[in-house]
C-alpha positions in Angstrom: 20.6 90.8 -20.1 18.7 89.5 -16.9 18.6 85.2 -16.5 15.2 84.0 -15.9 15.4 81.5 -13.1 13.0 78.9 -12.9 11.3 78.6 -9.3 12.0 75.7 -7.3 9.6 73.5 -6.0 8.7 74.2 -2.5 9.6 71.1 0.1 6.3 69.8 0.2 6.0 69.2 -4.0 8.3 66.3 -5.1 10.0 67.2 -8.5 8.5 64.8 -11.2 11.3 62.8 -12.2 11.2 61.9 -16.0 11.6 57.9 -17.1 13.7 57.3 -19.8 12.3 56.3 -23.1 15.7 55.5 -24.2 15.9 52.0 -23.3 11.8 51.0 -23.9 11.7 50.7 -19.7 8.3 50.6 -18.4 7.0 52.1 -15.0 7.3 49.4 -12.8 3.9 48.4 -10.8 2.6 50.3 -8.0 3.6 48.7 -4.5 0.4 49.3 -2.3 0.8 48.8 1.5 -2.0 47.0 3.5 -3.5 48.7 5.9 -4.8 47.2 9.3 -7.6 46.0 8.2 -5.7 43.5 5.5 -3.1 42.3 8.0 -6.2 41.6 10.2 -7.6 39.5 7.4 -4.4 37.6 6.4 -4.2 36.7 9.7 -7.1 35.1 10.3 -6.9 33.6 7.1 -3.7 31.5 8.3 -5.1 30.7 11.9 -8.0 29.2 10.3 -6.2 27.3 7.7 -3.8 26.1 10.5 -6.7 25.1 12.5 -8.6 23.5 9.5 -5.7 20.9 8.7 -4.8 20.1 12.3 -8.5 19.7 12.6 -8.1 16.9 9.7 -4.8 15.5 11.4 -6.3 15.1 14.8 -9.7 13.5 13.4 -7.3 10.8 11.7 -5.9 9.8 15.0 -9.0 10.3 16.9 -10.5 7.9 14.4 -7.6 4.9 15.0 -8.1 5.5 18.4 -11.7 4.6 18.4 -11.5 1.7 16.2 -8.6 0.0 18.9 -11.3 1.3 21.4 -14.1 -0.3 20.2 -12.3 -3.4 19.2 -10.7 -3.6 22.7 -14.0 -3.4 24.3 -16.0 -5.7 22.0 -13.4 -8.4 22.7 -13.1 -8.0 26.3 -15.2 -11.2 27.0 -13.0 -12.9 25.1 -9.9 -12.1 26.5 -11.2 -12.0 29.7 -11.9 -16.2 28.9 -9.5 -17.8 27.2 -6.4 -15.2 27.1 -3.1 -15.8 25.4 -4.6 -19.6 25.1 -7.0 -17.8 22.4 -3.8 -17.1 19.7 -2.5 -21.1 20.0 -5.9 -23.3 20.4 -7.4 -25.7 17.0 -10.5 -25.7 18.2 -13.5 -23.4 16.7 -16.3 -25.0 17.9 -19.2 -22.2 18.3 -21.8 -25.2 19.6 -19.4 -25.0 23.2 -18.7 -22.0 23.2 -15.1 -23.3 22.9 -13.1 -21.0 20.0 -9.3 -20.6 19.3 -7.7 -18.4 16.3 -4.7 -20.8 15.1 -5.8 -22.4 12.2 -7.3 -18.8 11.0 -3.8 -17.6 12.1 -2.2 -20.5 10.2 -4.3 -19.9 6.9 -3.7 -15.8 6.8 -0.1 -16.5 6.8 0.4 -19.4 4.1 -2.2 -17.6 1.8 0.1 -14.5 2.3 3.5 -16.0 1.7 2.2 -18.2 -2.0 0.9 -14.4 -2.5 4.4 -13.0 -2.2 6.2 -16.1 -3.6 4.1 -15.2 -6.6 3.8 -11.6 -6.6 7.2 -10.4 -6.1 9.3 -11.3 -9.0 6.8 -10.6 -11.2 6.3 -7.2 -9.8 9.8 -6.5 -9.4 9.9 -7.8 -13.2 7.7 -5.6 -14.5 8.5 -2.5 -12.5 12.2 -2.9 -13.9 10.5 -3.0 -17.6 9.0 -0.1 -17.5 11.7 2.2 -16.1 14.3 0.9 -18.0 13.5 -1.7 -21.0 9.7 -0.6 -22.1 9.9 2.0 -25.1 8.3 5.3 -24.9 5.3 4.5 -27.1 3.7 1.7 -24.8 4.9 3.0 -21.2 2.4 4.9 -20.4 -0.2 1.8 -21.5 1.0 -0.5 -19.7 1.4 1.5 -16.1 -2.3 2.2 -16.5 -2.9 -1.0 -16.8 -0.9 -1.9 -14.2 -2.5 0.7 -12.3 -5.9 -0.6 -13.0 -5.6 -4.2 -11.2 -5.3 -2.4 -8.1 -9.1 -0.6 -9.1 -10.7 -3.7 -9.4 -13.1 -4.5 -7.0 -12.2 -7.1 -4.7 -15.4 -8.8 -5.3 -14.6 -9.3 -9.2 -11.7 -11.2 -8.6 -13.4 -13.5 -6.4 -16.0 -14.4 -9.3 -12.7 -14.9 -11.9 -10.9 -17.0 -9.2 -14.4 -19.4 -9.2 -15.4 -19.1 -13.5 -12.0 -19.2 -14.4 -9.1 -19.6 -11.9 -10.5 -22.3 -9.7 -10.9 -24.7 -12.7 -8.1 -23.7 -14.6 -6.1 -25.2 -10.9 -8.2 -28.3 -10.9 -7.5 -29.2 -14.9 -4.1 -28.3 -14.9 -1.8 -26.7 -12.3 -2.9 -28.8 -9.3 -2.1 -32.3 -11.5 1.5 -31.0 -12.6 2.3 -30.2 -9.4 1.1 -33.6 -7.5 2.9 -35.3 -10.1 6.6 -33.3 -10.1 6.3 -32.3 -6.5 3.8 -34.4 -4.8 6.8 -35.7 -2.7 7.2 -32.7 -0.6 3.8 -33.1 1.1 2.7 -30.0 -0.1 1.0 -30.6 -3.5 -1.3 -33.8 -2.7 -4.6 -35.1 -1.5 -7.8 -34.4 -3.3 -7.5 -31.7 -6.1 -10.9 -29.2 -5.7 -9.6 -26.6 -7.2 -10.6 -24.4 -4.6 -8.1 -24.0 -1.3 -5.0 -22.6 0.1 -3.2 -22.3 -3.5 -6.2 -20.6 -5.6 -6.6 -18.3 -2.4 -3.0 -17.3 -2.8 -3.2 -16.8 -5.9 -6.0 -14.5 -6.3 -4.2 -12.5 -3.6 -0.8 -12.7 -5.5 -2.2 -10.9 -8.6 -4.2 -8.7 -6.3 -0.9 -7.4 -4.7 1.3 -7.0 -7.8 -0.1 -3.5 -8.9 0.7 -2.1 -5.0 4.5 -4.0 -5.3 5.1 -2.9 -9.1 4.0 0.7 -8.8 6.3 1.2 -5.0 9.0 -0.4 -6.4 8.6 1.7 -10.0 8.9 4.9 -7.9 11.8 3.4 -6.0 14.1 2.8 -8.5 13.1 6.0 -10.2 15.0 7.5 -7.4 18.1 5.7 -7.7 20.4 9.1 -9.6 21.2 8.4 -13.1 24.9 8.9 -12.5 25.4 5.5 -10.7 23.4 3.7 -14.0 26.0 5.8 -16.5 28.9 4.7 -14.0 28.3 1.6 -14.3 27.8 1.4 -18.4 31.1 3.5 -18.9 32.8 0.7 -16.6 32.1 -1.7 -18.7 29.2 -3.3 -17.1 26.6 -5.4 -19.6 22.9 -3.6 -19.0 22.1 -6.5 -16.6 24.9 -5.8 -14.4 24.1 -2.3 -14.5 20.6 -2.7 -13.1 21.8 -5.4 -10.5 24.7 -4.2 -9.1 23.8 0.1 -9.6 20.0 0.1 -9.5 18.7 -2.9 -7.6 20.9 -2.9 -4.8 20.9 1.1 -3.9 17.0 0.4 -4.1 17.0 -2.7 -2.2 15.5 -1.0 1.1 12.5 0.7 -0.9 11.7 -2.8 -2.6 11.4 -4.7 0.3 9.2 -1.8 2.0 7.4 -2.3 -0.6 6.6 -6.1 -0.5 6.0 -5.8 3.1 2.9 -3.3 2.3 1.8 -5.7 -0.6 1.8 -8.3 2.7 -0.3 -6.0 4.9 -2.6 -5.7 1.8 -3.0 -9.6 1.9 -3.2 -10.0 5.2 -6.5 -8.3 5.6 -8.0 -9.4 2.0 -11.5 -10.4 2.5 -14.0 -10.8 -0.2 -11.8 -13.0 -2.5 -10.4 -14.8 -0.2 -13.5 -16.2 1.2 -14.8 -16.7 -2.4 -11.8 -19.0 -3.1 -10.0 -20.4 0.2 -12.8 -23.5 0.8 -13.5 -21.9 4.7 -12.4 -24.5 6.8 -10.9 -24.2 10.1 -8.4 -26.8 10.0 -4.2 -26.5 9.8 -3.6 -28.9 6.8 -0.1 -29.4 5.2 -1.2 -29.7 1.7 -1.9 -26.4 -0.3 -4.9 -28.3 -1.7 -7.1 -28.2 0.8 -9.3 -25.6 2.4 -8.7 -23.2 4.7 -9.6 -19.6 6.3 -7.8 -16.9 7.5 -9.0 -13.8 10.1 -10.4 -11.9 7.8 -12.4 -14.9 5.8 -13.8 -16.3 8.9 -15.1 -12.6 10.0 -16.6 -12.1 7.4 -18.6 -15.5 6.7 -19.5 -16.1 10.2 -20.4 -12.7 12.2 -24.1 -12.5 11.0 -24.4 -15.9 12.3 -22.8 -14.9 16.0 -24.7 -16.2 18.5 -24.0 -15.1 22.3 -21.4 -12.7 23.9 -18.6 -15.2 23.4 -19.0 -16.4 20.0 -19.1 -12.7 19.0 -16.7 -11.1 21.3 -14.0 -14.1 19.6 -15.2 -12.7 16.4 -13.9 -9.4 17.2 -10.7 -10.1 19.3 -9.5 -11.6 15.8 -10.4 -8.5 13.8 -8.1 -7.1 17.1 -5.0 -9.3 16.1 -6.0 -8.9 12.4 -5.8 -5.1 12.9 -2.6 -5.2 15.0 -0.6 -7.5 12.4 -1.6 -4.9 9.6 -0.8 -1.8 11.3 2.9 -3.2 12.5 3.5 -4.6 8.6 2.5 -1.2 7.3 4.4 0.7 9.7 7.9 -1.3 8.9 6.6 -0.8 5.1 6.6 3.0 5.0 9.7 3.4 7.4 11.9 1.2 5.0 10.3 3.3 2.3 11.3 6.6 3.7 14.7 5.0 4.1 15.6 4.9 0.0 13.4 7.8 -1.1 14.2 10.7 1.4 15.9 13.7 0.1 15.4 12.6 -3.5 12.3 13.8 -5.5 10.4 10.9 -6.9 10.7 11.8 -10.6 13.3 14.5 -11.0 16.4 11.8 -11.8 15.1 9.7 -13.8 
């Protein structure tokens, strides 16, 4: 009885090789290899992607440089005049031609600090709420609210400060405090309403959404382990936050305040609305004042001559400066507490 062989494929044929149905596996998908003409394309597509954002990176810097550019040569003729003399002279007197930037100086700062005396606890208040006290079913609520102060047009809180702020300060506020604290020099002399105290204000409640939401995202960092080593110590929920969240996230809160200062340091609109715009260094928080940004903006349509403008501009120049250092030291003691961790993932 002759066996029947079956021929064998020949080398160029590759035996089909069954797939088992035994286990339900399916074919897996068919790897296709690109040819030259994909690799060509992919590789253009990255060099002009790379090129595209350090287009956009470049144009950011190119764009700082020409604003100290321009600012620089604007103010030439005034630096050129009255030099370092121009950061510690009183007088603003556009008639001689005679102009010096200390009591705008003197007026950014103390408007800034009130702002921050105000601001902070009641930011670092409310951020603390929300992370850790605030239930579930209004958190969301109120950090869209919080959120939404820091939409609000500059402009609109300078009309509240005068309708509603202003006279609220003259009725009430300004009388307590010339009463209680009068003694200190700081609360007395006339009582307009309007001046260094409502200016801080205004900026203080402008500030807290920047200072609540940093300082939210900062201790949302801080690991969970620390708060639950804490509790299981013993610790009340006070102690907990203060000894396990507030000082591991200490750094990140004060970057935090010191961005909500470079946010009132260059504060216009409201400011000027609010502040009285007079250039004078008074000890009382009562009267008027200016700052660099105020007196910018109320008095450069009304320049007249190289030297009235160009002392216009070298104090957008020291405005600009004082910002850019504040919000440097901001983000670097930001970077400090949140580096490493992601912003969300622990909390």
């Amino acid at each position: 009885m002759r066996t029947i062989r079956e021929p064998r494929p020949s080398s160029s044929e590759e035996p089909e090789i069954p797939q088992s149905t035994e286990t339900g596996a399916k074919p897996g998908p068919k790897v296709v290899s690109k040819g030259r003409a994909g690799a060509r394309e992919s590789a253009f597509a990255d060099s002009a992607f790379r090129s595209t954002v350090m287009l956009c990176g470049v144009a950011v810097v190119a764009i700082v440089g020409l604003i100290v550019f321009e600012l620089f040569k604007e103010s030439h003729v005034s630096i050129n005049k009255f030099g370092f003399s121009f950061l510690v002279k009183q007088i603003w007197d556009p008639v001689n031609e005679d102009f010096g930037a200390l009591p705008f100086i003197y007026g950014t700062i103390v408007s800034s600090i009130i702002a921050l005396a105000i601001a902070v606890p009641l930011s670092v208040g409310t951020a603390l709420f929300l992370t850790e006290l605030c239930p579930r079913q209004i958190r969301s609520v109120l950090s869209l609210l919080v959120e939404l102060l820091a939409a609000i047009p500059s402009v609109i809180y300078g009309l509240w400060g005068i309708f509603v702020l202003a006279p609220f300060l003259r009725a009430y506020v300004q009388p307590f405090l010339a009463k209680y604290f009068g003694w200190t020099g700081l609360f007395s002399g006339p009582k307009y309403g309007y001046g260094m105290l409502a200016a801080g204000v205004i900026l203080a409640i402008m500030i807290l959404p920047i200072i609540a939401s940093i300082t939210r995202e900062v201790i949302t960092a801080v690991p969970r382990v620390q708060r639950e080593a804490a509790l299981a110590l013993g610790a009340t929920k006070w102690e907990m936050l203060r000894m396990a969240v507030l000082r591991n996230a200490r750094p990140g809160i004060l970057g935090a305040i010191i961005l909500g200062l470079g946010r009132a340091l260059g504060e216009t609109m409201a400011v000027y609305m609010l502040i009285g715009n007079r250039a004078q260094i008074v000890r009382s928080l009562f009267a008027p004042g200016n700052t660099l940004a105020s007196v910018i903006a109320a008095e450069f349509t009304e320049a007249v001559g190289n030297i009235y403008l160009s002392s216009l501009v070298e104090m957008g120049l020291v405005l600009f400066v004082l910002t850019l250092i504040v919000n440097a030291l901001a983000g670097l003691l930001v970077w400090s507490i949140t580096r490493g961790m992601p912003s969300r993932a622990i909390a």
